[in-house]
Structures are given as C-alpha cells and as structure tokens.
N, C-alpha and C positions, 0 to 999 in steps of 0.2 A: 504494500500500500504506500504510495506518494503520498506523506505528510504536509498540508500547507503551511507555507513559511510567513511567520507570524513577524517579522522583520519591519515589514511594510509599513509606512508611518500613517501617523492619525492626528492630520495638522488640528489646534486648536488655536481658535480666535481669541484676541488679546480681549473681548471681553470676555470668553471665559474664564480666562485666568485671572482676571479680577474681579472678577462675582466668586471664584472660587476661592482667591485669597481673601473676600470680604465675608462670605460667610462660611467658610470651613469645609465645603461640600457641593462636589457635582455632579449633575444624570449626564452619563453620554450615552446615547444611543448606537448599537452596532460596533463596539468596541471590538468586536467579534464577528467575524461576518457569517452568516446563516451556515454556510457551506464548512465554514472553519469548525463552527460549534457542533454541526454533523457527525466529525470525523473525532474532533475531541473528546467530546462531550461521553463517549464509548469507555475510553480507555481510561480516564476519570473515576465512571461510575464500575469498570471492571476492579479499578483499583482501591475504590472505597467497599467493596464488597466482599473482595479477597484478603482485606488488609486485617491480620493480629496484633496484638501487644506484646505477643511472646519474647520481640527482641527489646522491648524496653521494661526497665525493670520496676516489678511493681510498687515501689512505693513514688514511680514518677508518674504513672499509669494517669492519675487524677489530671496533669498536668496539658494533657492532653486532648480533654474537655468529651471524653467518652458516653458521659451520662447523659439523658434523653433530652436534655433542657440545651443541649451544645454539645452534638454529637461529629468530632472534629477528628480528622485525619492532617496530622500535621509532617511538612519536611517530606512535602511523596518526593519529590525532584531528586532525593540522596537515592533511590531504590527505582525509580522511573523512568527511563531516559525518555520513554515520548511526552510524559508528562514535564519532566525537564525541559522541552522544550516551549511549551508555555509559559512556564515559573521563566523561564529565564529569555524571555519575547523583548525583543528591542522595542515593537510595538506600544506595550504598556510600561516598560522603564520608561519612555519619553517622555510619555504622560505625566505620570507621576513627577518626572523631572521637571517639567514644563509646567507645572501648577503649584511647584512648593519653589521655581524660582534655583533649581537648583543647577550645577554644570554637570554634578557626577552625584548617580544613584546608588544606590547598594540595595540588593536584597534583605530581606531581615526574616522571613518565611514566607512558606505557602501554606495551604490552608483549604481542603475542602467540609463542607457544613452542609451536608444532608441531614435536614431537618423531616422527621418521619411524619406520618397522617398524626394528628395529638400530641405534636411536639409542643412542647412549652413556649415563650415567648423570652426573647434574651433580654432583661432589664436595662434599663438607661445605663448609660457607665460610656468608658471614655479608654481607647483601645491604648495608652500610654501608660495609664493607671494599671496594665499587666504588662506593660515590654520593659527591655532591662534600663532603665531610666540615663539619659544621655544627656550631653550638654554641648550646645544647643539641643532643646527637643523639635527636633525635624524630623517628621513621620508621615506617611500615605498609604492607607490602605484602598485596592481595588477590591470591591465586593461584586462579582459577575454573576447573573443569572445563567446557568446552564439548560436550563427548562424552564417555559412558560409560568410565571408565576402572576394569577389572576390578581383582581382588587385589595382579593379580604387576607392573601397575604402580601403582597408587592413589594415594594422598595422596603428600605428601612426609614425608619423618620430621623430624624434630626435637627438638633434647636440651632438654627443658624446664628450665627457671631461668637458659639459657645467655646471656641477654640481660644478666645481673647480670654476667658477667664482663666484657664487651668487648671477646672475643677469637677469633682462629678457630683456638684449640688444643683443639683436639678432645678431646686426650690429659687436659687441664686437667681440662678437663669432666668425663671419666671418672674422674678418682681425688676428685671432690667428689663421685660417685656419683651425679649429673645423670642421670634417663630417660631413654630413648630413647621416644618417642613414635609412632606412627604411624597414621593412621585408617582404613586400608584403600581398600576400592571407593568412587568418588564418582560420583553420578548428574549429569549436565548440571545445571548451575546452583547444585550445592552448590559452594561456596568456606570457604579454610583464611585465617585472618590471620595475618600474626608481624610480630614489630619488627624493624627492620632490623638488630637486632644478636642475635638469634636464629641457633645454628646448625641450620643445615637442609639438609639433600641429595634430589634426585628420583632413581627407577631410572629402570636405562635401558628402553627398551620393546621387550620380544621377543614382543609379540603381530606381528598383520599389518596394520593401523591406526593411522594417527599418534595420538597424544594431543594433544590440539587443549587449550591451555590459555591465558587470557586474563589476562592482570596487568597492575594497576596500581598505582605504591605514590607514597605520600600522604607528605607531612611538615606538621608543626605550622608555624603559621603565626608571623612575628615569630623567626625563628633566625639565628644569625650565621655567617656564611663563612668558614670557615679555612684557612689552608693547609694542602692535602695535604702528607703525610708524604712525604721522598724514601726510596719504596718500592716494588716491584714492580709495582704498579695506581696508580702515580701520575700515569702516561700518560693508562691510563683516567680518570681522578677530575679531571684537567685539562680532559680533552673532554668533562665535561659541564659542568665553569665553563665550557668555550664555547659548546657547545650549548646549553645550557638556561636560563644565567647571561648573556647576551654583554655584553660593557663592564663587568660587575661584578668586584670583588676579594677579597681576605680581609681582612673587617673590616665589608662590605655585609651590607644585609639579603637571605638568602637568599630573592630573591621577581624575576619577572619577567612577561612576557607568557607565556612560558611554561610557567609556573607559577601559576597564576589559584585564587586563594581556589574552592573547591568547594562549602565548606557553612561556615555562621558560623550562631552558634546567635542572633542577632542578628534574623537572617531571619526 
C-alpha cells in the first residue's frame, strides 16, 4: 500500500494566527484530507485495538489514562512506523509552529483517545497542568477527528482568552466574562489547536460509536525544565521527566530523543 505523504503544507492566514494567538484556540477544517484519513485512520484504530500495557510497568499503567473516562494510547510512533508517520507530519508541525509564532517545533507526544459508546466526559483542566512544566510555557496541542463526530459530541469547548491566565479556575475565567467557545460537528480530518494553557473540556459520548480522536501536542523548541510544583499531578509531571526527558533535570534543555525537532523553518 502507497502511504500519502503528509509533508504537504496547510498555508494559514495571518488572521488566523491572530485570532488564535488572541484567544488560545483554533477549528481548521480538512487538516487531513478525506483520502489521507481513509488510509490512516485503519492503522490507528488497528493499533488502538491490539495495543497492551504489558511492556509498561504497572505502577505507570495509571499514567497512561487507561480508565473509561480517558481511554488513551500514548507514544504509538516509538512501536508504529506508519503511525510515525503522522506523529511526525511536517504538515501539522507547521501549524503548530505557525500559531504559537514559533521557528523550530519539537514533539512532546502523540496520543490516541477512543472514547467508547458511555464514555464519561473529560472535565475543564488545562493540558500544561499534566506536561513536564517548562520555561517559557510554549505548548500546542492538535486534537483530530478520525471519525465523524455529530453535535451532541463534536468539538471540544473552550473558554477563549483563558490561556492569559495560567490557570485551571474555571470560576476565574467566568467572572472576567471569558466565552465559552464551541465548534460543533467535525468531519474526519478536521482538527481544533489550543495552547496548552487553554481551558478546554470534551463531552462525554452517548451516541453508539466510539469517537476515535488522534492528538499530538508540540512544544517550542530551546525551553527550560522546571521543577514540578509539589501538587496533585506532580506524580504525573514527574513521569514524563522520565518518560520522555530520561537522565534530564530542572535547569536542562527540554529536548531529547524523544522529542525530535519536527519542523524548523531553516528546512
């Protein structure tokens, strides 16, 4: 099978990028094209299906967002090579680069989130508040529909401007009179961006079909490792200075083998 090369650029207009530097979050449409999602969308959904925990060990198991409420396949790219090829798309590094203003991206992981028929709904929260906390905090997640996802569950919402606070107080947000944002239905291969200090929440899904959704989120390149906060996710935020950092400390430059420059406008 000829795999399509995800290489191909996805110009965005300079007012995207400043509606998206203004309010923390954008829809693009077809980020993916019908035909690409086709062929992908297969090898995805083979790999979330076959996939165990047996090579990680279980007291990291949690870590990995297994339970029904965020049922998450993380890092396929290390064990995937066609899935590699998405996670590591000059296509969507550009993006990301091109909306957080950046020269040179870095991966930080991938991520698929098949949410089952009666999946729970993922609460407000702020995707920085779990990654290994950096300085500058420079962060972009892509959230891709791989499958049709109607009204009643669609996009994820989002309080726009909420990336200026730095916080996951919702209640903050509301008395600064922050939007709530939401985009509705998304077709395979549309995708939403926000920065990792965006609040944003998904419903849960009460259709009869999982929501098959594909994330990867990027950080700026050249950022400095800090120590996590002694705070509730400081577990989490530890296990990915091992995972994804190993041998590194706060005060290294957040950057490793697993974390590989994606796009550098240098190229």
């Amino acid at each position: 099978m000829i795999l399509p090369n995800l290489d191909s650029l996805y110009n965005l207009t300079e007012e995207q990028i400043e509606n998206f530097q203004r309010d923390g979050h954008i829809f693009l449409p077809s980020v993916m094209k019908k035909e690409e999602v086709n062929v992908y969308r297969t090898f995805v959904a083979q790999h979330v299906k076959s996939n165990n925990l047996y090579h990680v060990p279980k007291e990291d198991r949690h870590h990995y967002g297994v339970e029904k409420a965020f049922p998450s396949v993380m890092n396929m790219w290390e064990t995937n090579p066609v899935i590699k090829r998405i996670t590591f798309a000059r296509r969507f590094a550009k993006i990301a680069a091109d909306l957080l203003g950046e020269d040179r991206i870095r991966l930080y992981h991938d991520s698929s989130i098949f949410l089952p028929p009666g999946g729970k709904a993922i609460p407000w929260h702020t995707d920085s508040s779990y990654m290994l906390p950096t300085y500058p905090d420079k962060t972009i997640t892509m959230w891709m529909a791989l499958n049709y996802l109607p009204e009643e569950i669609g996009s994820m919402g989002f309080v726009s401007r909420s990336h200026e606070l730095a916080t996951e107080n919702v209640l903050l947000a509301a008395r600064k009179g922050y939007p709530l944002v939401e985009y509705g239905a998304m077709n395979p291969g549309d995708a939403t961006f926000h920065s990792g200090l965006t609040l944003h929440y998904a419903a849960g899904n009460p259709t009869p079909y999982y929501r098959e959704v594909l994330t990867i989120i990027y950080i700026a390149d050249d950022l400095t490792i800090i120590d996590p906060e002694d705070n509730k996710v400081k577990d989490a935020r530890n296990y990915h200075l091992k995972r994804l950092f190993p041998s590194k400390k706060p005060g290294d430059k957040a950057s490793s083998h697993y974390t590989p420059i994606l796009y550098s406008r240098e190229w």
